[in-house]
C-alpha positions as a Markdown table, in Angstrom:
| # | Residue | x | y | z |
|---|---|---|---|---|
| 1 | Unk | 44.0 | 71.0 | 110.0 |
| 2 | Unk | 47.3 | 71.7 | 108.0 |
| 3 | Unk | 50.6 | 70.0 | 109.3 |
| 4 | Unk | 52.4 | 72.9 | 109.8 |
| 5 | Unk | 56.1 | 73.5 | 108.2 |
| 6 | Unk | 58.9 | 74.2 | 110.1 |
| 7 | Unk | 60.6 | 77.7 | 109.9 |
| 8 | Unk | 63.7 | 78.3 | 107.7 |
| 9 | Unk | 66.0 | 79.5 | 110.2 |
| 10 | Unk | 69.2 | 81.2 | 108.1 |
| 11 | Unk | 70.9 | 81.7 | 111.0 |
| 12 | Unk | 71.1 | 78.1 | 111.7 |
| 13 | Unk | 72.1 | 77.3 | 108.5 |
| 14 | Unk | 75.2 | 79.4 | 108.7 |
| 15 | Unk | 76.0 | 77.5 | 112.3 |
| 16 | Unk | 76.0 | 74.4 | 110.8 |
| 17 | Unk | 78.5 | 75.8 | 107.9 |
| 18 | Unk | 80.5 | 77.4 | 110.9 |
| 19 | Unk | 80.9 | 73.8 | 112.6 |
| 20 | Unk | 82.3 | 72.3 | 110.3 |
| 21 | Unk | 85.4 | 74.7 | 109.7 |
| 22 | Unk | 88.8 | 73.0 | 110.2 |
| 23 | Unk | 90.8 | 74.4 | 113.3 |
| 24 | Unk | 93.8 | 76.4 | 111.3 |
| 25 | Unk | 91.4 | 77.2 | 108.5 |
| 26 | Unk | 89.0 | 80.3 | 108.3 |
| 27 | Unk | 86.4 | 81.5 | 105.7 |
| 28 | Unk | 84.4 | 84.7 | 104.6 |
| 29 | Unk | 81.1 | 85.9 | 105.9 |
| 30 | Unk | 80.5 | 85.7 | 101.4 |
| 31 | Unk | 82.1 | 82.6 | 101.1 |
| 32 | Unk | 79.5 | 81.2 | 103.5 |
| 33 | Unk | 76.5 | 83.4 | 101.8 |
| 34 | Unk | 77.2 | 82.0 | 98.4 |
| 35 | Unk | 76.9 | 78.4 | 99.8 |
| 36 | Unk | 73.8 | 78.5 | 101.2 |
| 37 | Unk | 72.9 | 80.2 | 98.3 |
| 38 | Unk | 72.2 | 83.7 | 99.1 |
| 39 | Unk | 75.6 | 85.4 | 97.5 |
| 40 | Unk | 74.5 | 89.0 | 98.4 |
| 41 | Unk | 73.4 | 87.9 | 102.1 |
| 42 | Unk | 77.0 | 88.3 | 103.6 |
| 43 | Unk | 75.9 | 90.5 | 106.5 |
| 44 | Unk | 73.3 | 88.5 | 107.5 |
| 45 | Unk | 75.8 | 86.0 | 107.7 |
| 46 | Unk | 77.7 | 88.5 | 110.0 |
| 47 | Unk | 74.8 | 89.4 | 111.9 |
| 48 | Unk | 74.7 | 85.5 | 112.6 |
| 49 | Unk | 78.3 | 85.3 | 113.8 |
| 50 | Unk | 77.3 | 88.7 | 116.0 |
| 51 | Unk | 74.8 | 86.4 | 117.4 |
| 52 | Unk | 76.8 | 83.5 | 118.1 |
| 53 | Unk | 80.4 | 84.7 | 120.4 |
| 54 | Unk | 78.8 | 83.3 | 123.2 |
| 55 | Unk | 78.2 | 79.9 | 122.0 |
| 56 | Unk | 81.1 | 78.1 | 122.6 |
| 57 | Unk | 79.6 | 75.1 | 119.2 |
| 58 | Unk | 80.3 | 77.7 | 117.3 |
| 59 | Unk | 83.7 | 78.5 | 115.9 |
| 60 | Unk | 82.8 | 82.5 | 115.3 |
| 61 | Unk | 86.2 | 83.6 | 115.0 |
| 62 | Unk | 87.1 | 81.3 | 112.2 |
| 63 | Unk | 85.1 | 84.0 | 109.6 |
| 64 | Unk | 86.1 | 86.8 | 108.9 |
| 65 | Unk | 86.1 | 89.4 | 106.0 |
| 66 | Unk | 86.7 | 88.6 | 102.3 |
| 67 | Unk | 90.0 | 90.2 | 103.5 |
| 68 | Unk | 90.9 | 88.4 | 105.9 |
| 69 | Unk | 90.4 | 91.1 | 108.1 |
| 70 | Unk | 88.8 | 90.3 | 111.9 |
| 71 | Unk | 86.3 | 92.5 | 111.2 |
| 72 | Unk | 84.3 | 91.1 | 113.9 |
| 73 | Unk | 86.7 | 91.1 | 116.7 |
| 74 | Unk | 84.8 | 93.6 | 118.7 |
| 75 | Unk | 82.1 | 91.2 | 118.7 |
| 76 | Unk | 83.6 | 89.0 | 121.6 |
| 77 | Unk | 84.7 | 89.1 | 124.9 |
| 78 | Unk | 87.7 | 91.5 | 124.3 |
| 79 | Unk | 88.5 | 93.0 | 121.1 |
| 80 | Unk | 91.8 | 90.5 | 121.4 |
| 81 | Unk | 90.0 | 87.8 | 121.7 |
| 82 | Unk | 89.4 | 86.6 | 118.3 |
| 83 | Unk | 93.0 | 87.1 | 117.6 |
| 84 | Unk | 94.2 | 84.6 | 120.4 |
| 85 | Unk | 91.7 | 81.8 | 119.5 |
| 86 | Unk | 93.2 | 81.8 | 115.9 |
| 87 | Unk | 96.4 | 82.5 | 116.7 |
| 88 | Unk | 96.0 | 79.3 | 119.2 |
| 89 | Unk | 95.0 | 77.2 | 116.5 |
| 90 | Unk | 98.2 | 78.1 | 114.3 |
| 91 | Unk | 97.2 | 80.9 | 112.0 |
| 92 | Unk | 99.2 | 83.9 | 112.5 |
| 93 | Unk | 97.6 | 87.4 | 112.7 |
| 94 | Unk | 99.3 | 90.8 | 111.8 |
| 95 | Unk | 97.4 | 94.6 | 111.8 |
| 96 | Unk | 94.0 | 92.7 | 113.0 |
| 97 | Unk | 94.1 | 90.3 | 109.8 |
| 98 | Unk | 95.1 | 86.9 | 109.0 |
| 99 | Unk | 98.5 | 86.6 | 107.6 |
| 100 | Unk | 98.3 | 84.1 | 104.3 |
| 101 | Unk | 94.7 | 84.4 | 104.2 |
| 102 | Unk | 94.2 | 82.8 | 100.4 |
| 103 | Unk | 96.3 | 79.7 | 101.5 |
| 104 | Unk | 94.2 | 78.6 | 104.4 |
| 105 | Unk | 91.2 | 79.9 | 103.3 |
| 106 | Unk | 88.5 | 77.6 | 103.5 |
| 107 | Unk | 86.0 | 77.6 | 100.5 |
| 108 | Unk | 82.3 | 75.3 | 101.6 |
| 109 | Unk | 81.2 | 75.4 | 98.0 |
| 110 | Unk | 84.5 | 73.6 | 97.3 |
| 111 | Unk | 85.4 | 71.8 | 100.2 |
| 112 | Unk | 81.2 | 70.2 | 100.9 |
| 113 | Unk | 80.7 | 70.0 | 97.3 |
């Protein structure tokens, strides 16, 4: 009988990516795509964070839009949520996006390369 393989699991993958974002930094739901090498997969990689708002490993409200946009602020407890937690870990947030976003955006193909 075949061993069998074990099944890719993308969501995983984009966990793992998650974890390791720096508090004060956040990323894209593309910028994470493109690192796991699936550029046009970025919403899977939101339907991933959708998944994940309970799971308290998972930094979800360190991604947001290419924008910088909390796009997925309604995806938590309270849409206010989101905003708090970052605004917590020092990033300031005006009009439901992040204020600065290019200068503490953080890039994985750059920063785990």
């Amino acid at each position: 009988m075949a061993k069998k393989e074990k099944a890719y699991n993308f969501f995983n993958d984009v966990y793992d990516v998650v974890r390791l974002i720096p508090k004060g930094r956040a990323t894209s739901y593309g910028a994470i795509a493109t690192y796991l090498g699936t550029k046009m997969s970025a919403r899977m990689v939101g339907w991933a964070m959708n998944a994940a708002h309970n799971d308290k490993t998972i930094p979800a409200h360190r991604v947001v839009n290419r924008n910088g946009q909390l796009t997925g602020r309604f995806h938590f407890k309270t849409p206010t949520t989101m905003q708090y937690r970052l605004e917590r870990e020092g990033l300031k947030v005006k009009n439901d996006t992040i204020v600065d976003f290019s200068k503490i955006f953080w890039d994985p193909y750059l920063e785990l390369e």
